[in-house]
C-alpha positions as CSV (number, residue, x, y, z in Angstrom):
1,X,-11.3,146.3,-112.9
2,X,-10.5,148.6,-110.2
3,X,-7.0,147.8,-108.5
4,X,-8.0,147.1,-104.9
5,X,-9.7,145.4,-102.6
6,X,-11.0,145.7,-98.9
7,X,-10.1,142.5,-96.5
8,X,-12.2,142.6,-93.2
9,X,-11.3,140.0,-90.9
10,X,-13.8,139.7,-87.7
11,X,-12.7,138.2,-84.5
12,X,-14.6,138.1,-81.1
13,X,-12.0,140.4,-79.7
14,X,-10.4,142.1,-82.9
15,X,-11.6,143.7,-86.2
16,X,-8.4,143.8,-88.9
17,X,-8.8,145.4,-91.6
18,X,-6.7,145.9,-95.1
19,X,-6.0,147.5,-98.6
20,X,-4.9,144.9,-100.6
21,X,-3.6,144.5,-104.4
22,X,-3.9,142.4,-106.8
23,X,-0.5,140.5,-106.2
24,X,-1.1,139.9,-102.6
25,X,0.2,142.8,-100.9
26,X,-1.6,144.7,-98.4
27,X,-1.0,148.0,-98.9
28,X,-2.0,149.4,-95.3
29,X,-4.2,147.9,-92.3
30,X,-5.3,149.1,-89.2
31,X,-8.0,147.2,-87.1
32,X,-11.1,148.1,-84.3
33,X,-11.8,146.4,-81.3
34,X,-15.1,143.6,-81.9
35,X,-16.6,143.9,-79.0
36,X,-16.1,147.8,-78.1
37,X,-19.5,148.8,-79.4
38,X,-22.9,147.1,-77.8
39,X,-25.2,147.8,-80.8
40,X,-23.8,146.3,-84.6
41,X,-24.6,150.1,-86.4
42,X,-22.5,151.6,-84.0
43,X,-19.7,149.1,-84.9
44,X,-19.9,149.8,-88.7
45,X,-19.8,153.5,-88.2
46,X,-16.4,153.2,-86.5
47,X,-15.4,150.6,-89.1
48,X,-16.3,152.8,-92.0
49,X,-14.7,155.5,-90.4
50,X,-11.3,153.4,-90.0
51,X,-11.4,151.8,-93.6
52,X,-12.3,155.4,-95.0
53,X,-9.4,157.4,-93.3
54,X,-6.9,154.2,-94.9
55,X,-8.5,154.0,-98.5
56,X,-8.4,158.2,-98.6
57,X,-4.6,158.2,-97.2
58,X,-3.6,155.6,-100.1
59,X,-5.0,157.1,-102.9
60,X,-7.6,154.6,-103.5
61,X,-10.7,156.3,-102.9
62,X,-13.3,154.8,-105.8
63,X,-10.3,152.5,-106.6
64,X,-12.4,149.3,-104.8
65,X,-13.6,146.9,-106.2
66,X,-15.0,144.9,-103.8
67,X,-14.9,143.7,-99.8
68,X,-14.1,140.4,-98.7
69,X,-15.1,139.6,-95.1
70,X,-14.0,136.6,-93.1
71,X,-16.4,136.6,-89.7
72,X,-17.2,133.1,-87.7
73,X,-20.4,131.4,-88.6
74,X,-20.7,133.6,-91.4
75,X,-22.7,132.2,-94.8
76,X,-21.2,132.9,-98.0
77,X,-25.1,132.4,-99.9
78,X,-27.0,134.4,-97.4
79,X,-24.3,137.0,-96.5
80,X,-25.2,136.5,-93.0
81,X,-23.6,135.9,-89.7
82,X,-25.8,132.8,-88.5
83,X,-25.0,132.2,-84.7
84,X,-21.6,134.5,-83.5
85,X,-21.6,133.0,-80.1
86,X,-18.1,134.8,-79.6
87,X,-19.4,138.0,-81.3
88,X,-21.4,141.4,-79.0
89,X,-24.6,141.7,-81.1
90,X,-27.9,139.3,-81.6
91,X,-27.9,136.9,-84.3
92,X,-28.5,136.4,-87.3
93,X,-27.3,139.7,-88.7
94,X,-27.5,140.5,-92.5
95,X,-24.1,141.3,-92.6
96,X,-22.9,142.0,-96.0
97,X,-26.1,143.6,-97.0
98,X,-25.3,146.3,-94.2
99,X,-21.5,146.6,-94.8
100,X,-22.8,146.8,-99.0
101,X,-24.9,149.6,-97.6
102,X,-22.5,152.0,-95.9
103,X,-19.8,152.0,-97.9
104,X,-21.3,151.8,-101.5
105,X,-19.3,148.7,-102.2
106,X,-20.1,144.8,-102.7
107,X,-19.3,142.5,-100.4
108,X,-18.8,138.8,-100.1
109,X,-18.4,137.1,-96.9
110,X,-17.6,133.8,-95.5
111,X,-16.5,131.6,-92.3
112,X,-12.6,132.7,-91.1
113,X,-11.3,129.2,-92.7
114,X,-12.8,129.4,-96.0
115,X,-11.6,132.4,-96.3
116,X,-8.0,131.2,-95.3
117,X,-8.6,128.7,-97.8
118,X,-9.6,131.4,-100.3
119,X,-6.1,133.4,-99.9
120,X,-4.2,130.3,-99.6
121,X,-5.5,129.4,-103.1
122,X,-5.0,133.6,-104.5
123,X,-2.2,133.9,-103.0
124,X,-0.3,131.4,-101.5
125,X,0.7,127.2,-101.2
126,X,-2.5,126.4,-103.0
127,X,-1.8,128.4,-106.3
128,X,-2.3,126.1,-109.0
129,X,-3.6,123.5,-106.7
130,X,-7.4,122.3,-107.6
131,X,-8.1,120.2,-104.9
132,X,-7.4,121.0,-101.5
133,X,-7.9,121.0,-97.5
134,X,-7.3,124.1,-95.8
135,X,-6.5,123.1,-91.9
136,X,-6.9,125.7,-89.6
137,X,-4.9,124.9,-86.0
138,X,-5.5,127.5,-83.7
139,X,-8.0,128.1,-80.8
140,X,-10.0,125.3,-82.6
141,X,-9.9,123.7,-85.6
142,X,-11.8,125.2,-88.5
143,X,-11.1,124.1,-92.3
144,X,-12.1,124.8,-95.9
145,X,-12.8,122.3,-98.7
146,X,-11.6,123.0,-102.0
147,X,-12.8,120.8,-105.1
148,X,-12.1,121.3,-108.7
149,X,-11.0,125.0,-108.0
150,X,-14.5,125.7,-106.0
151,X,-15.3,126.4,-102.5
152,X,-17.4,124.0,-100.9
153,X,-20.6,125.6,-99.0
154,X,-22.9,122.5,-99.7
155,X,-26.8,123.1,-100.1
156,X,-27.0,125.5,-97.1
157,X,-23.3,127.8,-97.3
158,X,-22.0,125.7,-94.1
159,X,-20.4,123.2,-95.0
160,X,-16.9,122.1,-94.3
161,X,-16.5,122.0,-90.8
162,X,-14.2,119.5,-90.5
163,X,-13.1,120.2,-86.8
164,X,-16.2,119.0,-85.7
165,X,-16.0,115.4,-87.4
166,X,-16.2,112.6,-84.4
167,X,-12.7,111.2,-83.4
168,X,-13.4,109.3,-80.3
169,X,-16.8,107.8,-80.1
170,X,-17.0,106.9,-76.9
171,X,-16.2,109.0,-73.3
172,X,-15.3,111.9,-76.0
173,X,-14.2,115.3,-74.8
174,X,-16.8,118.2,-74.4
175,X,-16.8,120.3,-77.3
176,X,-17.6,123.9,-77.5
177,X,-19.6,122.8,-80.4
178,X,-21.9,121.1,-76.8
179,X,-21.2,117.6,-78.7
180,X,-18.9,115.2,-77.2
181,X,-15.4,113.8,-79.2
182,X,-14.7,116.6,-81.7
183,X,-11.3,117.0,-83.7
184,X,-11.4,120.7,-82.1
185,X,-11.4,118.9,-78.4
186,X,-7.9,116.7,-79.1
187,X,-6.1,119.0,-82.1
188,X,-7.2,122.9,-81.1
189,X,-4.2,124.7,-79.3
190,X,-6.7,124.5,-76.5
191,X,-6.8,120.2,-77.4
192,X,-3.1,120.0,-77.0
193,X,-3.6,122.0,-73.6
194,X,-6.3,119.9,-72.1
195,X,-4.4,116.9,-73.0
196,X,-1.3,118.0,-71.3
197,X,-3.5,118.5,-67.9
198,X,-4.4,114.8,-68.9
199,X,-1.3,113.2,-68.9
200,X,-0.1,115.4,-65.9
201,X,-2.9,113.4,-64.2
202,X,-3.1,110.0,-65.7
203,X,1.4,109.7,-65.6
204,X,1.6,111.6,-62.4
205,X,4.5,109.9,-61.0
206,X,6.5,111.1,-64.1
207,X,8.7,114.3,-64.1
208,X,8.0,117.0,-66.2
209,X,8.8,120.6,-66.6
210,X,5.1,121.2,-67.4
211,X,4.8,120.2,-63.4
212,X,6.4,123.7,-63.2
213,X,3.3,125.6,-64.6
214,X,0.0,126.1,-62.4
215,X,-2.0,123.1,-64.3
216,X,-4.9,125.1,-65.2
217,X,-2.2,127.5,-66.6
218,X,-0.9,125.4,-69.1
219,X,-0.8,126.4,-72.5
220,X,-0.1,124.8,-76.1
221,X,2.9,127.2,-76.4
222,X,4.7,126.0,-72.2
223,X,4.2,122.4,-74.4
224,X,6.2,123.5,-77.0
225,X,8.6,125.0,-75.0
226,X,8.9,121.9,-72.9
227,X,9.2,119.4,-76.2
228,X,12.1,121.4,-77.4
229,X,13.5,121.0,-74.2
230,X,13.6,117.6,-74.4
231,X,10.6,117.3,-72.1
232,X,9.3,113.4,-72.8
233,X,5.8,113.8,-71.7
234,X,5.4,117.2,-73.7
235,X,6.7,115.2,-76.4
236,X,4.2,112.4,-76.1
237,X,1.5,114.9,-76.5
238,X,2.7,116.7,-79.4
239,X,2.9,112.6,-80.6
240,X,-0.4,112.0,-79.2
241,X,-2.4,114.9,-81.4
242,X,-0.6,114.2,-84.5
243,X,-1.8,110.6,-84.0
244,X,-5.2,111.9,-84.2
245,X,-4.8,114.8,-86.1
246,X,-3.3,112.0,-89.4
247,X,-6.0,109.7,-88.9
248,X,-8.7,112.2,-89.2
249,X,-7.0,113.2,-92.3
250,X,-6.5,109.8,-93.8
251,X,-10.5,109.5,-93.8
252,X,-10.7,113.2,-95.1
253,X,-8.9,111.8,-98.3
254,X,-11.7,109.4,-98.6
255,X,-14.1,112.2,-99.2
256,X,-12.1,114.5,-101.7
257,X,-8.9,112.9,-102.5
258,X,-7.2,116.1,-102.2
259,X,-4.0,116.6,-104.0
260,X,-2.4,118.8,-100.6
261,X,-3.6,119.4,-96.8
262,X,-2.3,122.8,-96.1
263,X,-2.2,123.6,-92.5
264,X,-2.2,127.1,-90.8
265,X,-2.2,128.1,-87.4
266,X,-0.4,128.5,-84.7
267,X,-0.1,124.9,-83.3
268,X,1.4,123.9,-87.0
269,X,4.6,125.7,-86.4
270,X,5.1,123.3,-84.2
271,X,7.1,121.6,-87.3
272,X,8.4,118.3,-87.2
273,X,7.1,117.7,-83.3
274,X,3.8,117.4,-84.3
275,X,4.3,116.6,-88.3
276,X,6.4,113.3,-87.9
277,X,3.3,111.5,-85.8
278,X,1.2,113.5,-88.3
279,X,2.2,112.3,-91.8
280,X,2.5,108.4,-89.5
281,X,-0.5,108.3,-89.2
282,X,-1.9,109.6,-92.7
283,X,0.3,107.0,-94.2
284,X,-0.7,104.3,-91.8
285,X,-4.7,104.5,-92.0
286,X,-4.8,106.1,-95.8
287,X,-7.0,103.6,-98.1
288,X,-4.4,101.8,-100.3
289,X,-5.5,103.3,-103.3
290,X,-4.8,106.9,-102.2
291,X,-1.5,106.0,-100.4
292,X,1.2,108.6,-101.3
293,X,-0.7,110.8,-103.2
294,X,-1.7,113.7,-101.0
295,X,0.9,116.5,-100.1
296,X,0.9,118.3,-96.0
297,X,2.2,121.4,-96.6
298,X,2.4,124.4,-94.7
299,X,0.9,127.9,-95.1
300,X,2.9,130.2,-97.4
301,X,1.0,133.5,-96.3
302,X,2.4,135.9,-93.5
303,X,0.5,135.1,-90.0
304,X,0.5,139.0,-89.2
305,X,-1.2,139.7,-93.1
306,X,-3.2,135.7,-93.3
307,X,-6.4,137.0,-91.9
308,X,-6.8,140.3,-94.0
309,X,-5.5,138.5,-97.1
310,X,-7.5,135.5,-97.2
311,X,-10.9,137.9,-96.6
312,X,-9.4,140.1,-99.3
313,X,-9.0,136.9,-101.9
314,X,-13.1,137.2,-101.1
315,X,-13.2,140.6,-102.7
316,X,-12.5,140.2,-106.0
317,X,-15.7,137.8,-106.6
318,X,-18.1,140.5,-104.7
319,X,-21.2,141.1,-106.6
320,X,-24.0,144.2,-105.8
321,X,-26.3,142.2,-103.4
322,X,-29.6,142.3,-105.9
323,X,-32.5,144.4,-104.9
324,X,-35.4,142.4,-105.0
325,X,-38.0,143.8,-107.8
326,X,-41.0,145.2,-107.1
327,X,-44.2,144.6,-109.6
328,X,-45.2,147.7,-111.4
């Protein structure tokens, strides 16, 4: 097998991109802007370019074996990018049939948390670990299911979008899914935000140092900042999306029984502010059977490398897209 591997990770604003080994190391990465280029060839002919110019100055020209690509609302069966609402070109686009195409290579892709899910499993916490939840925390909430070792993309390559299970049924927040109540809404970085201007409203004779931030400022970072200060309300809110954030788990572990969540993001650095009310929770509302059995653990890859290395993981199962046969 050829040594290396190609991890492409598309974001609405960003384009990273990665040599990567066989252990886990990336070798060399550079990235594009997403949304420079109006038309989707013109994109891939300044992605080739990039990913050329690194494979030639590391000595791996014809030493890849495959790309892995993590894009949103991507489809692991199809190869295709289904709806990128956050991405500059019309969808669908036939993705990794046109990446396969330019740079003579096959190419697997999938949505940015199975992919996570993927690397944390090649390369990180999940090694050795069958049965999983991946738990992205960042601008929403995206995860990926793992089962007896496999991926799960259910009958139509979608599934797993845990962010978007229901968590308050009724007078729910707006989603950017357009539904009303999503995890994403309460346990997003952009959740823990809209429940600080909340609580700034609802306990608004309280004092807090988030009263020093233009309230349509506010970010889940000035509530970390405040919690650490000692800040009670900001601590209430980190205790208020754990809350949630444990519950929705403890019915996740009905589905799967995983053995670990692993969480990832930005919002789960938060460490104990936001894991105490957490693993509460879990314990709390988990069915007695599965009580104690299921691990939270963090992410063991690198933020700055996560992206490339969890598309990468991706790689090494790419297969030659098959050209459909023509009668004689």
């Amino acid at each position: 097998m050829k040594p290396y591997v190609l991890g492409i990770d598309i974001g609405g604003t960003n384009t990273v991109f990665g040599l990567v080994d066989a252990r886990g190391v990336v070798i060399a990465s550079d990235s594009i802007k997403t949304a420079k280029h109006n038309r989707i060839e013109d994109y891939l002919d300044e992605l080739y370019a990039g990913a050329t110019r690194l494979i030639e100055a590391n000595d791996a020209v014809d030493k890849v074996h495959g790309i892995g690509i993590g894009a949103p609302n991507s489809n692991y069966f199809t190869g295709m990018i289904e709806d990128g609402v956050n991405l500059p070109w019309p969808t669908p686009i036939p993705l990794a049939k046109m990446v396969s195409e330019k740079f003579g290579i096959p190419v697997a892709i999938t949505n940015d948390a199975n992919a996570a899910a993927i690397g944390e499993m090649t390369y990180g916490a999940a090694r050795g670990i069958k049965d999983f939840i991946m738990i992205t925390l960042g601008t929403g909430v995206g995860s990926g299911i793992v089962i007896n070792g496999q991926m799960v993309y259910g009958h139509d390559g979608l599934a797993g979008e845990l962010g978007h299970v229901i968590v308050k049924r009724n007078n729910g927040r707006l989603c950017g899914c357009g539904r009303t109540g999503c995890l994403e809404a309460y346990c997003s970085a952009t959740g823990v935000a809209r429940t600080a201007r909340e609580f700034l409203e609802i306990r608004a004779n309280e004092p807090s140092l988030l009263r020093n931030i233009p309230v349509e400022q506010i970010t889940s970072k000035d509530v970390y900042d405040a919690a650490i200060s000692g800040d009670q309300m900001a601590k209430d809110i980190f205790d208020y999306t754990g809350t949630i954030l444990g519950e929705a788990m403890a019915d996740m572990i009905v589905f799967s029984s995983p053995a670990a969540f692993i969480l990832f993001g930005g919002l789960s650095k938060s460490g104990e502010l936001l894991l105490k009310p957490l693993r509460a929770a879990l314990e709390k509302n988990t069915l007695q059977c599965f009580k104690g059995k299921t691990k939270v653990m963090l992410s063991e890859l690198k933020e700055a490398d996560a992206a490339v290395l969890g598309a990468s993981a991706l790689g090494w199962e790419a297969k030659p897209i098959e050209t459909p046969q023509v009668p004689a």
